[in-house]
C-alpha positions as CSV (number, residue, x, y, z in Angstrom):
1,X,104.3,152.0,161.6
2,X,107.2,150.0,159.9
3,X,105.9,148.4,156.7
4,X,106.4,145.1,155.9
5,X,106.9,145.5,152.4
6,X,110.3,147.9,153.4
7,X,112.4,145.1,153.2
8,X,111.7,145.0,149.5
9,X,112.0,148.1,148.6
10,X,115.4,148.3,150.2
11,X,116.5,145.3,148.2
12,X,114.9,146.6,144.8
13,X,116.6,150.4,145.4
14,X,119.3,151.1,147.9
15,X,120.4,154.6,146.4
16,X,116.8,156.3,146.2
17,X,116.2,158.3,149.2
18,X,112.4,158.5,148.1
19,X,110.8,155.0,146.4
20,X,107.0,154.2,145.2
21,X,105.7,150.7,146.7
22,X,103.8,148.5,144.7
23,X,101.0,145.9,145.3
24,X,102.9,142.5,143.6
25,X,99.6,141.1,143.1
26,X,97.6,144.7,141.6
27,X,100.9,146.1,140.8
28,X,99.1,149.3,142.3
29,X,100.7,152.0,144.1
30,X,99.9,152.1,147.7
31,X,102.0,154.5,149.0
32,X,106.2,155.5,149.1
33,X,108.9,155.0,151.4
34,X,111.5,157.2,152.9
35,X,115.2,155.6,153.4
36,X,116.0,156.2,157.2
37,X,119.5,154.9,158.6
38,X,119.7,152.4,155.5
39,X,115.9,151.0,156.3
40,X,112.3,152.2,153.9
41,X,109.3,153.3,155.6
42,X,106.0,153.0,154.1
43,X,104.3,156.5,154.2
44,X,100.4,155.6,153.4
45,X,97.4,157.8,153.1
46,X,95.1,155.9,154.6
47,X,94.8,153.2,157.4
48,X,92.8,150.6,156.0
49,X,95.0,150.4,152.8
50,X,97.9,149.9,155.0
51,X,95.3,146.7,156.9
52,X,94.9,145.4,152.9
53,X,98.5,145.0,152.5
54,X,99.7,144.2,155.7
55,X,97.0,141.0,155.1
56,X,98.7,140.5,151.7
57,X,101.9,139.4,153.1
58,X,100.7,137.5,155.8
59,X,99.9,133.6,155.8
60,X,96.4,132.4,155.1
61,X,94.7,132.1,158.5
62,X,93.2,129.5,159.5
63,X,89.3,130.8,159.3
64,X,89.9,131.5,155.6
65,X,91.1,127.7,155.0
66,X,87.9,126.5,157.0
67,X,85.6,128.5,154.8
68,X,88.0,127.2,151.3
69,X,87.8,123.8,152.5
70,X,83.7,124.1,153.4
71,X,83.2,125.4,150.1
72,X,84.6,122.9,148.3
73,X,83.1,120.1,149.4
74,X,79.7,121.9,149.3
75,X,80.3,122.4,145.7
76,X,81.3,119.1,144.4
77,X,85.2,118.9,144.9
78,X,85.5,121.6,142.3
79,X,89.6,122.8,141.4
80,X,90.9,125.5,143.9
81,X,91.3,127.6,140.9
82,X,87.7,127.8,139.8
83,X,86.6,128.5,143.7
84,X,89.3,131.2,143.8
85,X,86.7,132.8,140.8
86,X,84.0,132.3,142.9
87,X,85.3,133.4,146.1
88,X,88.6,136.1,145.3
89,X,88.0,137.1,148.9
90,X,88.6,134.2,150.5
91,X,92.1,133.5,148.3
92,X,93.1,137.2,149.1
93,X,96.2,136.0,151.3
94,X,95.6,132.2,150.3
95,X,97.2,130.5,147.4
96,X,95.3,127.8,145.9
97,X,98.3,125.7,145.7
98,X,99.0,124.7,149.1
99,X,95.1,123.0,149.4
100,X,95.8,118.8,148.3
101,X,92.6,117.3,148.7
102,X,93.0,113.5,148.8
103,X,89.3,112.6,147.7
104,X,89.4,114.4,144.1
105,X,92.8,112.5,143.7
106,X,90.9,109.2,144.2
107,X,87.6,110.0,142.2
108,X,89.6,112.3,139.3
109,X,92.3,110.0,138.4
110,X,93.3,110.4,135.1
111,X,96.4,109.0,133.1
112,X,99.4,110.5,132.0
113,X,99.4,112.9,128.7
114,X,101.9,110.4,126.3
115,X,103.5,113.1,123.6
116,X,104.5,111.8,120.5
117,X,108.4,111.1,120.7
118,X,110.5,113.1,118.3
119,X,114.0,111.4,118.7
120,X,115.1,108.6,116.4
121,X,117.9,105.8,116.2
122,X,120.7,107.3,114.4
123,X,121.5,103.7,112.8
124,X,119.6,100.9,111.5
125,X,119.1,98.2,113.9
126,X,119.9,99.9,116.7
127,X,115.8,99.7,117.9
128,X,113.7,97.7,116.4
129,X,110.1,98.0,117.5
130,X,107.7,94.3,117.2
131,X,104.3,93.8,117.4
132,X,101.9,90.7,117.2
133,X,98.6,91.0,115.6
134,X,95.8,88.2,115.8
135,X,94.3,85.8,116.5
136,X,91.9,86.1,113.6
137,X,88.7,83.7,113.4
138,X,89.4,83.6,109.5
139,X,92.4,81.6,109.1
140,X,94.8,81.8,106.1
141,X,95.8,78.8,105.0
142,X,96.1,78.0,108.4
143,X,98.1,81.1,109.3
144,X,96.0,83.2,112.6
145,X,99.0,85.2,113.6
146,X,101.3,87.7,111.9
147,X,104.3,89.4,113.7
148,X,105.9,92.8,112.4
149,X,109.6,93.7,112.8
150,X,109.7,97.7,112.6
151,X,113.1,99.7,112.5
152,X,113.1,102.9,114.2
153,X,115.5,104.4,111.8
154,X,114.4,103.5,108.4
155,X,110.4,102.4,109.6
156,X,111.3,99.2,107.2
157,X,109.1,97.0,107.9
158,X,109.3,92.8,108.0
159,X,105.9,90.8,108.5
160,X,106.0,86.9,108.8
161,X,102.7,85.2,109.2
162,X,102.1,83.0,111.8
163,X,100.2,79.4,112.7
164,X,100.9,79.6,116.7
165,X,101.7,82.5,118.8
166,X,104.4,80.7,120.5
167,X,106.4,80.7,117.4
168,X,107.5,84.1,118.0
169,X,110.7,83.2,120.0
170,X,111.9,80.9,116.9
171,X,110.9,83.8,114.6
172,X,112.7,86.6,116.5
173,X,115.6,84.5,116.2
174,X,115.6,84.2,112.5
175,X,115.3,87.8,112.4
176,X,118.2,88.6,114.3
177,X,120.2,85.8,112.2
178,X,119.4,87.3,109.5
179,X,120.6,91.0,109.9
180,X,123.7,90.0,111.0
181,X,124.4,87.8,108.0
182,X,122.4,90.0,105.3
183,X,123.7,94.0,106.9
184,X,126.7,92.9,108.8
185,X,124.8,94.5,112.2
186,X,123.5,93.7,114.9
187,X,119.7,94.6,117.0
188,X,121.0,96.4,120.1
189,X,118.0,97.1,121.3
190,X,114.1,95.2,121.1
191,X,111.2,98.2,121.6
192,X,107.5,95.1,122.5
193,X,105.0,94.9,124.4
194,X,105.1,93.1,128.0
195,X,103.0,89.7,126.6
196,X,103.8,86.2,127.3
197,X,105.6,85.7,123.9
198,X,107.9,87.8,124.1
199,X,108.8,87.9,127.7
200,X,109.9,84.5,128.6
201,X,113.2,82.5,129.4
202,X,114.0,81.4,125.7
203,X,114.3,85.4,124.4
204,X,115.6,86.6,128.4
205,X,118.4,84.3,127.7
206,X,119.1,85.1,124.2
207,X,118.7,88.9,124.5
208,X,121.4,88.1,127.6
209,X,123.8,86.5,125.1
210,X,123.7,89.1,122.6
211,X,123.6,91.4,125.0
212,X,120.4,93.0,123.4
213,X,118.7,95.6,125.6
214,X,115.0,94.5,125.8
215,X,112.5,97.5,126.4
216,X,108.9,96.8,127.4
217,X,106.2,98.8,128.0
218,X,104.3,98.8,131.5
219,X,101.2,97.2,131.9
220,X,97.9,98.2,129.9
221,X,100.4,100.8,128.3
222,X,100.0,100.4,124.9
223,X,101.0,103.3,123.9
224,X,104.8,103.2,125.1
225,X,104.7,100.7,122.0
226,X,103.1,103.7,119.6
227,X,105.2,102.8,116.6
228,X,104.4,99.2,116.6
229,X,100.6,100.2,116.6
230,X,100.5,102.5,114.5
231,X,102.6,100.4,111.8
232,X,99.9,97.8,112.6
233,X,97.2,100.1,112.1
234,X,98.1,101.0,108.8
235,X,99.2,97.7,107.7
236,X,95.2,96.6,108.4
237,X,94.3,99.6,106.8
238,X,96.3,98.9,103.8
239,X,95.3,95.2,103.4
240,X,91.2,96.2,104.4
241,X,91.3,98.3,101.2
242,X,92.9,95.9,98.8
243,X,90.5,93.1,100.3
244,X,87.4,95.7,99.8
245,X,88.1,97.2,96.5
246,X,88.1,94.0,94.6
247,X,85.8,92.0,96.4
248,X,88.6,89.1,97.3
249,X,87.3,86.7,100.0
250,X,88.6,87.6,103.2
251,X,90.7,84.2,103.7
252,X,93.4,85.3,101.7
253,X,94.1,87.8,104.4
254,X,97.0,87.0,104.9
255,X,98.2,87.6,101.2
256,X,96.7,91.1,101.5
257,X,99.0,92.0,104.8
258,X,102.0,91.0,103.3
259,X,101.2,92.9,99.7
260,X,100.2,95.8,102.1
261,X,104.0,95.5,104.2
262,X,105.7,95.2,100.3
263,X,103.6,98.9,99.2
264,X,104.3,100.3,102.2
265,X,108.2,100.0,102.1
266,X,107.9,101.5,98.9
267,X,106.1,104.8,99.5
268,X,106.5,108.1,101.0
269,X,106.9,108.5,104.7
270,X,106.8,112.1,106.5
271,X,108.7,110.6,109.1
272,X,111.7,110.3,106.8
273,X,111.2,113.4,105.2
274,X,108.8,111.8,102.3
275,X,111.5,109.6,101.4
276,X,110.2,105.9,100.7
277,X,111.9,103.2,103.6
278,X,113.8,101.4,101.0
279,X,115.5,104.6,100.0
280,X,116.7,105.7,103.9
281,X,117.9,101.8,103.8
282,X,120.0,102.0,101.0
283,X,121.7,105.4,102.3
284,X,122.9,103.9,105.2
285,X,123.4,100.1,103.9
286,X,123.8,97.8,100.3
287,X,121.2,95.8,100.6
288,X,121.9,92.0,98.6
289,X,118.6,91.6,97.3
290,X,115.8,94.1,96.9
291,X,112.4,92.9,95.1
292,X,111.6,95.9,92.4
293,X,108.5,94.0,90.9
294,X,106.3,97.0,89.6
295,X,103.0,97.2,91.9
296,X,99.7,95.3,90.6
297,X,96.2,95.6,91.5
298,X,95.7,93.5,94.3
299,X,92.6,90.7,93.4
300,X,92.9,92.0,89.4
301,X,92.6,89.2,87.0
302,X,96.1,87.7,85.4
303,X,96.2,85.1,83.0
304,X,99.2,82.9,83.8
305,X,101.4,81.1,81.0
306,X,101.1,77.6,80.1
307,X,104.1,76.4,79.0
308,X,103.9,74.3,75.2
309,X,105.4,70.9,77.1
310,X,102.4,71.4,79.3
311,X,99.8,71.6,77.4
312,X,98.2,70.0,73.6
313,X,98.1,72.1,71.0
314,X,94.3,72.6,71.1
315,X,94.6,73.6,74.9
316,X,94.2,77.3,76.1
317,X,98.2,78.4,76.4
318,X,97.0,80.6,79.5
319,X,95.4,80.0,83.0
320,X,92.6,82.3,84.7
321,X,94.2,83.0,87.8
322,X,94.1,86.0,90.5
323,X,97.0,88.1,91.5
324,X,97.1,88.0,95.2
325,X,101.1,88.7,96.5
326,X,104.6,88.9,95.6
327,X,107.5,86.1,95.9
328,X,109.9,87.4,98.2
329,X,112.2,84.4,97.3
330,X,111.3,84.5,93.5
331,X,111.6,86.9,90.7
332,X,107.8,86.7,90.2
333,X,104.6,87.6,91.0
334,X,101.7,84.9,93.3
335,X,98.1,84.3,91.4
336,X,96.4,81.9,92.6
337,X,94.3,79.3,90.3
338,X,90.4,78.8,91.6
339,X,90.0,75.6,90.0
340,X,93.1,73.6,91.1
341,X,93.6,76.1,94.3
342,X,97.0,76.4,93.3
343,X,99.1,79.1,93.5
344,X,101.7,80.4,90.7
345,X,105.1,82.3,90.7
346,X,106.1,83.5,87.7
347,X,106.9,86.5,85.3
348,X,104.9,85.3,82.3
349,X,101.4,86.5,82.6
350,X,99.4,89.3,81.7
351,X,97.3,91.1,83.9
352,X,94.5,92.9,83.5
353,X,94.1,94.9,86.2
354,X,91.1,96.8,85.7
355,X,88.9,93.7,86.1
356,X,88.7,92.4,89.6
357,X,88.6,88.5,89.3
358,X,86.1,88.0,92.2
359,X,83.1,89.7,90.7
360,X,80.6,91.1,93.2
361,X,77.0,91.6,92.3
362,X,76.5,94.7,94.7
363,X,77.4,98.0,93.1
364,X,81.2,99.3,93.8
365,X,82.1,100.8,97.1
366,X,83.2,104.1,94.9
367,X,83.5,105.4,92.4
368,X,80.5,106.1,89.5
369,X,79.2,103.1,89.0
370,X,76.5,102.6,91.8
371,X,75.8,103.4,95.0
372,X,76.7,102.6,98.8
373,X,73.2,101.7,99.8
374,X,72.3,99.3,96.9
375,X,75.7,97.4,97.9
376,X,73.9,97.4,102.0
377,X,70.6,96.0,100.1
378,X,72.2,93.0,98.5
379,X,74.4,91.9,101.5
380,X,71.7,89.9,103.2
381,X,71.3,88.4,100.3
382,X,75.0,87.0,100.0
383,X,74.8,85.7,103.7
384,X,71.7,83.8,102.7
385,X,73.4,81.8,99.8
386,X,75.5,79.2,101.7
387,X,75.6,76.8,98.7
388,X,79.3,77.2,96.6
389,X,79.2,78.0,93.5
390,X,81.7,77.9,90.9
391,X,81.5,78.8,87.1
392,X,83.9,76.6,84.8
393,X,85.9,80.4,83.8
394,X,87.1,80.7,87.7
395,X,84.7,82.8,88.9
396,X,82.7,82.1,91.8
397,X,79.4,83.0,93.6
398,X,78.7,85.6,96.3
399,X,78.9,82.5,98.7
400,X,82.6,82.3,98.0
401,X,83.1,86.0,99.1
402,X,82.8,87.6,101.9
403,X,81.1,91.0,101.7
404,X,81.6,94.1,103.6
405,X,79.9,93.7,107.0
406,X,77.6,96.0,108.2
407,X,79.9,98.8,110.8
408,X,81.6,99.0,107.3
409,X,84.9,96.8,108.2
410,X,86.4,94.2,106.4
411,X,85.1,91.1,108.7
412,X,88.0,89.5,109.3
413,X,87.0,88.7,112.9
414,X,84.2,86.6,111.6
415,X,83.8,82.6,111.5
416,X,84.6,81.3,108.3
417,X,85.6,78.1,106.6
418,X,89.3,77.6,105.7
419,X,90.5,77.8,102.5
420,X,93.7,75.9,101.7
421,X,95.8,77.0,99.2
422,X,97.9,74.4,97.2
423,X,101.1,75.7,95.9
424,X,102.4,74.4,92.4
425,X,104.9,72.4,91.8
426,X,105.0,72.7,87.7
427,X,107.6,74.5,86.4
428,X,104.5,76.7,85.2
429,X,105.2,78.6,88.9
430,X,108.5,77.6,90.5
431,X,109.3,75.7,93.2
432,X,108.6,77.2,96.3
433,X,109.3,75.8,99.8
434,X,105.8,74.5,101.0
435,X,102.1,75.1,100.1
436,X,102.7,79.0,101.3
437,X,104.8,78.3,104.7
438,X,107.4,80.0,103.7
439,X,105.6,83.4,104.8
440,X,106.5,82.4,108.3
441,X,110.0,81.3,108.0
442,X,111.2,83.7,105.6
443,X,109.2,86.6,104.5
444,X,111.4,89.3,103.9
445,X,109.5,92.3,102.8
446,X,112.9,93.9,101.8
């Protein structure tokens, strides 16, 4: 009997006149073929090995798809591949990929595996990533809203604080504005999210002017957008820490994200090779004006000059103030004074920034000087005083803080009175456009 199998041994050897046949599956010999008048046939030693092979090559009959099919609906809708371990028999001429079975598609829909991207813009500005981030219950001097401007090529990062969401559009234009009159460039291309604020007909019709390409990600996709959150991650992360290491009260929020966006530009990345973003920025462009205030602790204590027309001679020549951010239109550094709730941009002042200004009476969060549990212990007692407090040095009582809350976050979802902050007018701090507005119209954290 002609073997199936001789067409393949006549394409694999055309000049043997004797040639071994192989099982593809076992890769066992099952016999050899003899070349007559240009064709193989299969010499076998015995009948039923001749059946096995024969049944090999054939299609998957139709009694052998019954009994797959029974099986797996008997067992749950298992994979094909785990009933071809059960059953080998039954797959012997059947291949586990021709079975589709509709029902496990509609129960065991999963979502698609998102891999990290690898590929970068070769050019700043030519993708910028943006995010928005709020609201939070605990506003900042008003401010519930911050938005982040992230650039794919340098991961510099801009944060403006916001009072509505719907001041996006006008801030996105600002932005824009002001890298093509700072860097001479131009965004070609916005990386958001696919939320109201950003998709609507004031930005459709400007991104149509400039001809700016705007990317969005699909619906409940938040990951298309990964470097937006995960720069919004770790600016949280940052500005948590700085709020929890030195007790400050968690309605200067706001001051802690944008000191956490000025650190962050200025250290190590192993995207960029542990190069700081400031450092890929000046490779590629001059930048006009680039803050280089040394880092402070954030929340430290910093005693703030008092100029002699000011002050008597028989008057303290320097304020008790907290350090809390830094000017990004000033060549100076923001403390803020409890007392007159102002708050201070200068260079004259002296920090001390081992000695956190809002002093907590729960033990440290680190460290050797007390323990995690006794800080858990004296939280309910914090909550419980609602009266404020306020010593005549600028210190204030637990009920002036907020405290760590008890899943160990910051709290900053959590109802709180507002706390306006007054910025100085004396020549003690500068003049500064607005009691701290100018985060959302102009914070440049380059």
């Amino acid at each position: 009997m002609a073997c199936p199998l001789q067409l393949l041994v006549r394409a694999q050897s055309l000049s043997l006149l004797f040639c071994p046949c192989l099982d593809l599956k076992t890769h066992e010999t099952i016999g050899h073929g003899k070349r007559i008048v240009g064709l193989y046939y299969l010499t076998l030693p015995f009948a039923p090995v001749c059946d096995r092979v024969v049944n090999t090559v054939q299609s998957c009959s139709v009694k052998d798809k019954q009994k797959i099919w029974l099986w797996h609906r008997r067992l749950g809708h298992p994979s094909f591949g785990y009933l071809k371990r059960l059953f080998p028999s039954l797959f012997r001429s059947c291949d586990e990929s021709i079975f589709k079975c509709e029902t496990c598609i509609l129960a065991k829909s999963h979502r698609t595996v998102f891999s990290l991207s690898d590929s970068k813009a070769a050019k700043p500005f030519d993708l910028v990533h943006s995010y928005v981030w709020g609201p939070a219950r605990i506003t900042s001097n008003g401010f519930r809203w911050f938005v982040t401007f992230i650039d794919d090529c340098i991961r510099l990062t801009w944060v403006f604080l916001l009072k509505n969401k719907h001041d996006v559009a006008s801030i996105l234009l600002e932005f824009c504005t002001m890298v093509s009159t700072q860097f001479h460039a131009q965004v070609k291309v916005f990386q958001t999210d696919n939320e109201g604020e950003y998709v609507n007909n004031t930005l459709a019709s400007f991104f149509l002017a400039q001809g700016i390409i705007h990317q969005t990600t699909t619906s409940f996709t938040p990951q298309q957008n990964g470097v937006s959150e995960r720069k919004n991650r770790q600016l949280l992360e940052v500005a948590c820490s700085l709020i929890l290491d030195m007790s400050v009260p968690h309605h200067l929020w706001g001051h802690a994200v944008l000191s956490a966006a000025y650190l962050i530009n200025r250290t190590p990345s192993r995207v960029l090779d542990f190069k700081t973003p400031h450092d890929v920025f000046s490779d590629h462009v001059s930048p006009v004006s680039v803050s280089k205030l040394p880092p402070k602790v954030f929340g430290c204590v910093a005693y703030v000059h008092v100029y002699s027309h000011q002050r008597s001679q028989l008057d303290p020549c320097a304020l008790r103030c907290v350090f809390i951010d830094y000017s990004s239109t000033q060549k100076g550094y923001k403390c803020y004074h409890l007392p007159t709730q102002k708050v201070h941009v200068t260079l004259d002042m002296t920090f001390h920034e081992e000695v956190p200004y809002y002093v907590s009476h729960s033990s440290p969060i680190q460290g050797d000087m007390g323990s995690e549990l006794e800080s858990l212990r004296l939280e309910n007692d914090v909550f419980e005083d609602t009266a404020l407090r306020k010593e005549t040095t600028g210190r204030t009582e637990p009920s002036d803080r907020l405290p760590i809350s008890k899943d160990g976050t910051c709290g900053l979802c959590e109802e709180t009175s507002d706390h306006p902050l007054e910025l100085d007018q004396s020549p003690i701090s500068g003049d500064e456009a607005g009691a701290l507005g100018v985060e959302m119209t102009g914070h440049i954290l380059v």
